[in-house]
Biopython code that builds the backbone (N, CA, C, O; Angstrom):
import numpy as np
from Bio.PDB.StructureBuilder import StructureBuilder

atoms = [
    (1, "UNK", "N", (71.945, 66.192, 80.156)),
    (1, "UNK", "CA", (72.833, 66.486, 81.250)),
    (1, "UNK", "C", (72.162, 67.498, 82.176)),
    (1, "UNK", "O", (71.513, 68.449, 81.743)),
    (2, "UNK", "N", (72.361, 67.231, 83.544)),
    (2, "UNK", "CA", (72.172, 67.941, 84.632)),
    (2, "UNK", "C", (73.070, 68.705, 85.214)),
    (2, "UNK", "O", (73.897, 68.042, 85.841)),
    (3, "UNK", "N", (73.260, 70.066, 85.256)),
    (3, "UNK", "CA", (74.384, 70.869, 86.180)),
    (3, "UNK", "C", (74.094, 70.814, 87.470)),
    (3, "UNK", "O", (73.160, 71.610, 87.574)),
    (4, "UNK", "N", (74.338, 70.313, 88.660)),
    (4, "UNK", "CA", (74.282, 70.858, 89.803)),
    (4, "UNK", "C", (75.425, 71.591, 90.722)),
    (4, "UNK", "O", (76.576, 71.159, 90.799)),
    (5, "UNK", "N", (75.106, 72.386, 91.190)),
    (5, "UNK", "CA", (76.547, 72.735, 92.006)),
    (5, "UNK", "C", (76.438, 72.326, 93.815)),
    (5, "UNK", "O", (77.046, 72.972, 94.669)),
    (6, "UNK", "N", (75.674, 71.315, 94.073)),
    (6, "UNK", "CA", (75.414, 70.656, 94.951)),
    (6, "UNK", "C", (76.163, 69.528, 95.024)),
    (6, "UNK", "O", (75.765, 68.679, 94.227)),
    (7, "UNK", "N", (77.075, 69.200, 95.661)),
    (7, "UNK", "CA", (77.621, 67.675, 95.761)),
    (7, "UNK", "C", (76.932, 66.542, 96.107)),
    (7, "UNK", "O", (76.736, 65.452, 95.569)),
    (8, "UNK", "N", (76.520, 67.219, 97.435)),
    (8, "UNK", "CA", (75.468, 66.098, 98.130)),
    (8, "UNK", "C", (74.041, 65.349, 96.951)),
    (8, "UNK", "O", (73.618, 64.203, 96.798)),
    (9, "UNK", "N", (73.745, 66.457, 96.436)),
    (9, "UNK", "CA", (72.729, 65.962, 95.673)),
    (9, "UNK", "C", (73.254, 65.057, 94.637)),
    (9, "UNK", "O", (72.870, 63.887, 94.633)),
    (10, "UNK", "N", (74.141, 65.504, 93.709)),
    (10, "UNK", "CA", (75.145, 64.534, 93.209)),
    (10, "UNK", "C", (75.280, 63.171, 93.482)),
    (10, "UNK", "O", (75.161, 62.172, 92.773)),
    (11, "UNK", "N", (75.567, 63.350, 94.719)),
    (11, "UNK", "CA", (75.460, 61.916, 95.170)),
    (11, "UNK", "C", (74.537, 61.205, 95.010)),
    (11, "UNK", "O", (74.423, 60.049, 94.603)),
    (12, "UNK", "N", (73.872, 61.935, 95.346)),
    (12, "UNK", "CA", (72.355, 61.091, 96.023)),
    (12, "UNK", "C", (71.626, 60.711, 94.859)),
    (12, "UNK", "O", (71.021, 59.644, 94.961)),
    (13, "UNK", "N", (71.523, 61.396, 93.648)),
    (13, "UNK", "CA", (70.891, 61.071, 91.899)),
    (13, "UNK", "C", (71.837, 59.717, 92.121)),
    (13, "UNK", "O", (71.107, 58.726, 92.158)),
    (14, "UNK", "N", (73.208, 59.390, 92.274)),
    (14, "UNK", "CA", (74.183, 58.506, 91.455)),
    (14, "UNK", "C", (73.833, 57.353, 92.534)),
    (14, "UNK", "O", (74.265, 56.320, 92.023)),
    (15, "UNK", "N", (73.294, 57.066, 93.695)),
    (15, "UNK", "CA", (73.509, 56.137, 95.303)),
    (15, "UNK", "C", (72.256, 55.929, 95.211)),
    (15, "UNK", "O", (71.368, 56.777, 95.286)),
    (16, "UNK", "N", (72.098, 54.278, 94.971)),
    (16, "UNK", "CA", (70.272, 54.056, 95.106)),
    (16, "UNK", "C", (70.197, 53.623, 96.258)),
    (16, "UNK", "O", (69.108, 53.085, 96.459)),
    (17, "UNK", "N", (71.121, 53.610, 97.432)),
    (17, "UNK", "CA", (71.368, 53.367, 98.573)),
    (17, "UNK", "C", (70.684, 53.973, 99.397)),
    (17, "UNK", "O", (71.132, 55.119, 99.357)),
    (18, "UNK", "N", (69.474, 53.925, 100.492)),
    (18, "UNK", "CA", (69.245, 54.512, 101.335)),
    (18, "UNK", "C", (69.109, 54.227, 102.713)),
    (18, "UNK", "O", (68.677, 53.313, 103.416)),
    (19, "UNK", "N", (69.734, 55.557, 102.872)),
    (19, "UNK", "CA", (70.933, 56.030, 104.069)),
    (19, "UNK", "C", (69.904, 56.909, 105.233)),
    (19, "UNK", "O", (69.448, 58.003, 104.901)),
    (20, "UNK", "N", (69.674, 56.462, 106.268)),
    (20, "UNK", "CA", (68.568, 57.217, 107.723)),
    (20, "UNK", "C", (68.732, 58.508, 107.653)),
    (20, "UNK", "O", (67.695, 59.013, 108.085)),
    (21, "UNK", "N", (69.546, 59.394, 107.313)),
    (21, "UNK", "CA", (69.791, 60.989, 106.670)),
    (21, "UNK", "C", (68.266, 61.165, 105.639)),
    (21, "UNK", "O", (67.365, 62.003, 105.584)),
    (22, "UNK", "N", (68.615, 59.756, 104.841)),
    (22, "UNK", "CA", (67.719, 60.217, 103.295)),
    (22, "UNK", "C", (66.433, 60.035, 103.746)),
    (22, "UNK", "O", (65.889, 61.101, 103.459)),
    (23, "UNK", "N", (65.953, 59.620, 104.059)),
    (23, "UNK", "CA", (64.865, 58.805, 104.842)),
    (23, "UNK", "C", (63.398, 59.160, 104.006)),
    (23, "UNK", "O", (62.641, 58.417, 103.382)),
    (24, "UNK", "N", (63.362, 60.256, 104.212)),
    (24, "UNK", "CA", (62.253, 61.283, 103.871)),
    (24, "UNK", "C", (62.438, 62.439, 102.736)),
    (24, "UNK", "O", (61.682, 63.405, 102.639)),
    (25, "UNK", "N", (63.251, 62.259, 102.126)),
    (25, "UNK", "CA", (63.848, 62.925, 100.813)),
    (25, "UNK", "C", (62.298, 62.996, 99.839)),
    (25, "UNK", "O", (61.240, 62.371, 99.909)),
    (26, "UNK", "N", (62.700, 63.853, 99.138)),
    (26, "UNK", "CA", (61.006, 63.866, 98.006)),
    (26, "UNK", "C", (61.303, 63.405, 96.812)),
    (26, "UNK", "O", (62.306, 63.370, 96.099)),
    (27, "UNK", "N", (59.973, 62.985, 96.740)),
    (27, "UNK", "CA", (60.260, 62.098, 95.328)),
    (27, "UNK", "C", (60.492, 62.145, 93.884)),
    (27, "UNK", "O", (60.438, 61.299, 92.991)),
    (28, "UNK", "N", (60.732, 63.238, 93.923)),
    (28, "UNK", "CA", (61.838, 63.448, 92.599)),
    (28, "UNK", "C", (62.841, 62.915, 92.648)),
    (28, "UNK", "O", (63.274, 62.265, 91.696)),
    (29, "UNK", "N", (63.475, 63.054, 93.782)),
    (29, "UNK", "CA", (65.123, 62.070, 93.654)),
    (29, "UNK", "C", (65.058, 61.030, 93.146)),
    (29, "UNK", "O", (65.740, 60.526, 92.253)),
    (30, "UNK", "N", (64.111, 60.620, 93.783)),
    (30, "UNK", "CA", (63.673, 59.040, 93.142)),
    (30, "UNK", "C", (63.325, 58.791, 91.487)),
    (30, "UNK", "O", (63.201, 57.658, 91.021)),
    (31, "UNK", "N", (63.218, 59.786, 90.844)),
    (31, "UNK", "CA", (62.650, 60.150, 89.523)),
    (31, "UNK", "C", (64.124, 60.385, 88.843)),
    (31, "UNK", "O", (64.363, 59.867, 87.753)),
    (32, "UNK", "N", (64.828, 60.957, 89.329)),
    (32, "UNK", "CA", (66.073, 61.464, 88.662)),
    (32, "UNK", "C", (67.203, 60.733, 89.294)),
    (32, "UNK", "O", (68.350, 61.169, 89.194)),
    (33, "UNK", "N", (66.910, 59.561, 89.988)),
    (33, "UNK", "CA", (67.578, 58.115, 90.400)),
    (33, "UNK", "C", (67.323, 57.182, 89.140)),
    (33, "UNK", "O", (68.164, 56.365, 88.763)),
    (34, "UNK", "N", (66.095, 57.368, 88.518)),
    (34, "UNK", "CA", (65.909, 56.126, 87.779)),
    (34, "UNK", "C", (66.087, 56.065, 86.527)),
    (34, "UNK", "O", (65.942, 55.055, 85.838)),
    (35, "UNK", "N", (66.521, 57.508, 86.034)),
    (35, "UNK", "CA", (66.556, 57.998, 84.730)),
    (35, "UNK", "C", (68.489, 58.113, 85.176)),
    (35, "UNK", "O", (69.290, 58.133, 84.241)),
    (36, "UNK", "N", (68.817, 58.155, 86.122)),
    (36, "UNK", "CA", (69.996, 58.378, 86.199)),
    (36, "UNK", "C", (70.895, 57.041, 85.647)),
    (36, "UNK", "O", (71.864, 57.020, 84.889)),
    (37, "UNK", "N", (70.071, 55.770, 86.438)),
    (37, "UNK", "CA", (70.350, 54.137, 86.496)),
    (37, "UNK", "C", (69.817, 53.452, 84.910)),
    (37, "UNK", "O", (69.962, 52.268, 84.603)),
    (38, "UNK", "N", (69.295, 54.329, 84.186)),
    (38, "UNK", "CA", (68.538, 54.195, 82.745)),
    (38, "UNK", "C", (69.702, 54.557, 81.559)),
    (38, "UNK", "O", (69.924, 54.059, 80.455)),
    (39, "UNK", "N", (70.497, 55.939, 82.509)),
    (39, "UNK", "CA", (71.635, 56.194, 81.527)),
    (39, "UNK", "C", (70.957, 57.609, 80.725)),
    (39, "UNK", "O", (71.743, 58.329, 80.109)),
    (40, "UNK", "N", (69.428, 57.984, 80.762)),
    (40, "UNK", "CA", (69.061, 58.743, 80.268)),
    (40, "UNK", "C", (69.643, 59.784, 81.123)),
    (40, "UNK", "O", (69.235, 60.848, 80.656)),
    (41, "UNK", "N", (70.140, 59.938, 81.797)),
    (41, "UNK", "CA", (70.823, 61.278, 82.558)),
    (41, "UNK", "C", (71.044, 61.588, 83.138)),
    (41, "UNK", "O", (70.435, 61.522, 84.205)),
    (42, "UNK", "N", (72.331, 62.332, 82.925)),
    (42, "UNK", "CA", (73.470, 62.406, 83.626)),
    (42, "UNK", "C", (73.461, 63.769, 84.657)),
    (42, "UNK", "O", (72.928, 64.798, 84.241)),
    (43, "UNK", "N", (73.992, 63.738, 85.839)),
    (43, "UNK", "CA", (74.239, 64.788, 86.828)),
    (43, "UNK", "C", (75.200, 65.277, 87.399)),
    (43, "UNK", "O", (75.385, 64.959, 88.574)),
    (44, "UNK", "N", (76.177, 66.273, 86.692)),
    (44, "UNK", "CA", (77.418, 66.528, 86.903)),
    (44, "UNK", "C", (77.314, 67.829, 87.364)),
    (44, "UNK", "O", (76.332, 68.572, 87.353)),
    (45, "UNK", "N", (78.913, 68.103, 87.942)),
    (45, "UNK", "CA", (79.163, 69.599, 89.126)),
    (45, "UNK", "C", (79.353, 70.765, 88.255)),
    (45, "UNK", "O", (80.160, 70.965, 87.348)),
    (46, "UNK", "N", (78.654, 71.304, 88.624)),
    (46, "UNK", "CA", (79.493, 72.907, 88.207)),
    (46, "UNK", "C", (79.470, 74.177, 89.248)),
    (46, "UNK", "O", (78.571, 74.907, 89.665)),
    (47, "UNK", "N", (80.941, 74.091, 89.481)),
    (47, "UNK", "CA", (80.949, 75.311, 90.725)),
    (47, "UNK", "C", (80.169, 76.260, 90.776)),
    (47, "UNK", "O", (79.533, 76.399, 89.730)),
    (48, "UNK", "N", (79.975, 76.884, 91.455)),
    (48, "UNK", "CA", (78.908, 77.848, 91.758)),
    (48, "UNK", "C", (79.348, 78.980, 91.221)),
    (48, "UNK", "O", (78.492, 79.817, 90.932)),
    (49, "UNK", "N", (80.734, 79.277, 90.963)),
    (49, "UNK", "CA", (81.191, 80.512, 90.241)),
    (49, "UNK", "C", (80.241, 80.385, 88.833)),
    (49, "UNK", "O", (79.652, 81.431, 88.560)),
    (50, "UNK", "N", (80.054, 79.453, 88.071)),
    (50, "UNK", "CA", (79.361, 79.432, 87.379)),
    (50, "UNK", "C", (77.902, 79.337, 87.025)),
    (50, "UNK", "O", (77.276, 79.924, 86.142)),
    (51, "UNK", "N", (77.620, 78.711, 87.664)),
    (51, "UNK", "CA", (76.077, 78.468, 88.111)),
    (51, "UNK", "C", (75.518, 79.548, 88.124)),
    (51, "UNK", "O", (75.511, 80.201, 89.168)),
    (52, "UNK", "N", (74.630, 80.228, 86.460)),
    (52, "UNK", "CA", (73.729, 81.093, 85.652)),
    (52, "UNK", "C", (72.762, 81.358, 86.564)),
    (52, "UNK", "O", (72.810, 82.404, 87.212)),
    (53, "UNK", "N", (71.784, 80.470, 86.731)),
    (53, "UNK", "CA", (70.909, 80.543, 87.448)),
    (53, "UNK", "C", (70.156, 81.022, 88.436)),
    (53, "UNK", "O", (69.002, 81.385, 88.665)),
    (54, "UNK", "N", (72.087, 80.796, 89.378)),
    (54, "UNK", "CA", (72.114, 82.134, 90.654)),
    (54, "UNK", "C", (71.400, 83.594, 90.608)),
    (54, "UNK", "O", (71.112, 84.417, 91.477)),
    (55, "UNK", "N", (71.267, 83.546, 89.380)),
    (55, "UNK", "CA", (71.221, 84.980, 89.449)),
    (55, "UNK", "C", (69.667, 85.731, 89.666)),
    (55, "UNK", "O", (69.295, 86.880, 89.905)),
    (56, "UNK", "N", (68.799, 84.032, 89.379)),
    (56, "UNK", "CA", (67.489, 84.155, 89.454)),
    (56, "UNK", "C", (66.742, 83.972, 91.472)),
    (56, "UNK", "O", (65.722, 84.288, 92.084)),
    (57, "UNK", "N", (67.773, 83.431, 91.694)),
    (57, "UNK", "CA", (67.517, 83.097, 93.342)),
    (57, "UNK", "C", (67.980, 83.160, 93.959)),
    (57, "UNK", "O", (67.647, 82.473, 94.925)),
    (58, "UNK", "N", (69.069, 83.914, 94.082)),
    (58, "UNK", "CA", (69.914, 84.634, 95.339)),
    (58, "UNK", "C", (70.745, 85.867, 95.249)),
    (58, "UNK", "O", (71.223, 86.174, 94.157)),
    (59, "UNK", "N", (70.955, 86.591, 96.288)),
    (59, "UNK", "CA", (71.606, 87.800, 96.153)),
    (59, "UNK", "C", (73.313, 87.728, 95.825)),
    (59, "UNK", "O", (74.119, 87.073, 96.487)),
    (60, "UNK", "N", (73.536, 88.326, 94.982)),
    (60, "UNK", "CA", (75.286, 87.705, 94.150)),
    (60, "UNK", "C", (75.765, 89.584, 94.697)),
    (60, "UNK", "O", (75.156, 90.652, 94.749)),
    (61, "UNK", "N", (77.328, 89.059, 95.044)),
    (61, "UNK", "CA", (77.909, 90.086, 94.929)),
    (61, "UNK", "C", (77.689, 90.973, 93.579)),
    (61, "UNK", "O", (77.242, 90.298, 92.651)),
    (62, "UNK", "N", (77.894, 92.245, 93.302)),
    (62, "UNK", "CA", (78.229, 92.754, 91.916)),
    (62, "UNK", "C", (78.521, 92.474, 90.700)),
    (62, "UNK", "O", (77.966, 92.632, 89.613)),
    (63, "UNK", "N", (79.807, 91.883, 91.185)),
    (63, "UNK", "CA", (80.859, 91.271, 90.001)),
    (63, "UNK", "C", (80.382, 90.105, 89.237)),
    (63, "UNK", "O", (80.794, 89.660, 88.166)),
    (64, "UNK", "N", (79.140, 89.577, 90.236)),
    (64, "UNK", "CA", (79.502, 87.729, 90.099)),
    (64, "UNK", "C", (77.983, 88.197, 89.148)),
    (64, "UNK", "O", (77.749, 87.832, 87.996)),
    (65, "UNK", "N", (77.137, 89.043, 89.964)),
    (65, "UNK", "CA", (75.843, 89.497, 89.202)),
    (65, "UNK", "C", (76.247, 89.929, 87.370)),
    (65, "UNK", "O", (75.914, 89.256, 86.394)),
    (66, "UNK", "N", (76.973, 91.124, 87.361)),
    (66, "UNK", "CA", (77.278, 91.588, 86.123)),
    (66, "UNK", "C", (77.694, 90.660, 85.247)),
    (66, "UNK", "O", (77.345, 90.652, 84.067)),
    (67, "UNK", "N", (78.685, 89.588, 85.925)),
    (67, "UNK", "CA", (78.978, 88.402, 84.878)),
    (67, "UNK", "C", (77.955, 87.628, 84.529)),
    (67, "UNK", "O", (78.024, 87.287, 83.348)),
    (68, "UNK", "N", (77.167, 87.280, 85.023)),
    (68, "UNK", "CA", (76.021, 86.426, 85.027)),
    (68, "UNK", "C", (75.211, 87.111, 84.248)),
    (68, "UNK", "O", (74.584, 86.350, 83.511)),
    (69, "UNK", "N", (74.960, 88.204, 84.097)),
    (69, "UNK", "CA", (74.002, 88.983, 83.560)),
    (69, "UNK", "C", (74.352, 89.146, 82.170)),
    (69, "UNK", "O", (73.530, 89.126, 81.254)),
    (70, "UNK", "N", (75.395, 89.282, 82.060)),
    (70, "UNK", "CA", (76.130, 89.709, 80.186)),
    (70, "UNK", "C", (76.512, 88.112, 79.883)),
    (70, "UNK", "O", (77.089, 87.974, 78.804)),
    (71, "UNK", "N", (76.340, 87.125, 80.487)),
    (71, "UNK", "CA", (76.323, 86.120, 80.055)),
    (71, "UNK", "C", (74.949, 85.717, 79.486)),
    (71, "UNK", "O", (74.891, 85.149, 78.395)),
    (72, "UNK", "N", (73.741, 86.024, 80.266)),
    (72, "UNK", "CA", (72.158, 86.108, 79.633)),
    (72, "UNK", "C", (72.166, 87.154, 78.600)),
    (72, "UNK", "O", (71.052, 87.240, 78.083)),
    (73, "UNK", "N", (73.044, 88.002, 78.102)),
    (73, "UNK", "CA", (72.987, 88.389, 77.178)),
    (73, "UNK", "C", (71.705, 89.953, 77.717)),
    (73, "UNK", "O", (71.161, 90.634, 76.848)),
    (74, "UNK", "N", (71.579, 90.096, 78.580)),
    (74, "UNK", "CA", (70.790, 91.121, 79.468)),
    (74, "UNK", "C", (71.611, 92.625, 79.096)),
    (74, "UNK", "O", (72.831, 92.482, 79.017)),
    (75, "UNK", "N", (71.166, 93.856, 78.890)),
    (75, "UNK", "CA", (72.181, 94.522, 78.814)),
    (75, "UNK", "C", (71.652, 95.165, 79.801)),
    (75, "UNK", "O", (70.554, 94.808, 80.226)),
    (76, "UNK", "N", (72.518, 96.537, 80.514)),
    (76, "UNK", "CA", (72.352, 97.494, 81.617)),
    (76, "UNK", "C", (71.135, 98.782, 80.714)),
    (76, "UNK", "O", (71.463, 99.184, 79.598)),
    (77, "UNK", "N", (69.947, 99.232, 81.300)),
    (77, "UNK", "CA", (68.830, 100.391, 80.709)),
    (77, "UNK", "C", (69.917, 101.200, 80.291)),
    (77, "UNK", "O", (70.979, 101.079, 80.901)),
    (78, "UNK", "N", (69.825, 102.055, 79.294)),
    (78, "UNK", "CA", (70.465, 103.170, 78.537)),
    (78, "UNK", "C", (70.220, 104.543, 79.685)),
    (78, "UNK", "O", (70.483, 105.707, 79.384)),
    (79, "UNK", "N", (69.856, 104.255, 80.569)),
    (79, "UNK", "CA", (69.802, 105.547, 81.441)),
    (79, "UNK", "C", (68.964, 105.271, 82.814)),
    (79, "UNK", "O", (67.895, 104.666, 82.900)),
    (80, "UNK", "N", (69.795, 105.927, 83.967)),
    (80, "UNK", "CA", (69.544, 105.507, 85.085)),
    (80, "UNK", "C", (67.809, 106.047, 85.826)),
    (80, "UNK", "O", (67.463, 107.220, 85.972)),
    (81, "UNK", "N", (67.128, 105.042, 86.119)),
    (81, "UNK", "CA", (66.174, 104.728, 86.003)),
    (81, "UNK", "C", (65.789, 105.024, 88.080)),
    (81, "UNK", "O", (64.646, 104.869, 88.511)),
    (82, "UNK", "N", (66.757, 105.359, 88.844)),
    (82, "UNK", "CA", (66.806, 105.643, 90.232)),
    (82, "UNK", "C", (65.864, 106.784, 90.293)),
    (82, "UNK", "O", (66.094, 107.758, 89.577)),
    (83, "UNK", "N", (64.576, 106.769, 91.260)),
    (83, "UNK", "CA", (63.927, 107.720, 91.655)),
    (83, "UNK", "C", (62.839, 108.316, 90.681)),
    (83, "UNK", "O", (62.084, 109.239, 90.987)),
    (84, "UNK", "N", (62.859, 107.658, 89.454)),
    (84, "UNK", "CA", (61.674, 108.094, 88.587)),
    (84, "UNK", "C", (60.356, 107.254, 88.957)),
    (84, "UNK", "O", (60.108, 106.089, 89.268)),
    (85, "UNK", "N", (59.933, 107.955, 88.844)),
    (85, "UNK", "CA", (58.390, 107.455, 88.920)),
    (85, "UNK", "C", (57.806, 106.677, 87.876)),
    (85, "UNK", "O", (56.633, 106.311, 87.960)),
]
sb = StructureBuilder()
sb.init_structure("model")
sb.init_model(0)
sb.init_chain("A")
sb.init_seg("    ")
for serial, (resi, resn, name, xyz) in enumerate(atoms, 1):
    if name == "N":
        sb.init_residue(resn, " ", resi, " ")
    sb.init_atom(name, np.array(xyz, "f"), 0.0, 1.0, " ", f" {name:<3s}", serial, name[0])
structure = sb.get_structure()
């Protein structure tokens, strides 16, 4: 199984249909089209509230960071680490 929190892409793994939008898409889609149409795998949603990952490639509010973070099982340094050398 595949998580995406992309719809569009969603689509586009499940639609061997191509659409003048797709035109020029890279060819992985095409890779994870054919394994999709094989049954070897699957590409389903997961909101972005959830989506772990975030946390590796974009800037998250606080809240959404700290959850994400004690979900990796990451803990906070035992002592604040601001301005030391």
């Amino acid at each position: 199984m595949v998580y995406c929190d992309n719809v569009s892409v969603i689509y586009l793994a499940g639609n061997p249909a191509q659409h003048q939008c797709t035109k020029h898409i890279e060819m992985n889609i095409h890779f994870v089209r054919e394994k999709v149409t094989r049954g070897q795998v699957r590409v389903l949603h997961v909101p972005s509230r959830y989506q772990i990952a975030d946390i590796f490639t974009k800037g998250l509010p606080l809240v959404l960071f700290e959850d994400f973070r004690d979900n990796l099982s990451v803990r906070r340094p035992p002592a604040s680490t601001a301005g030391v050398f």
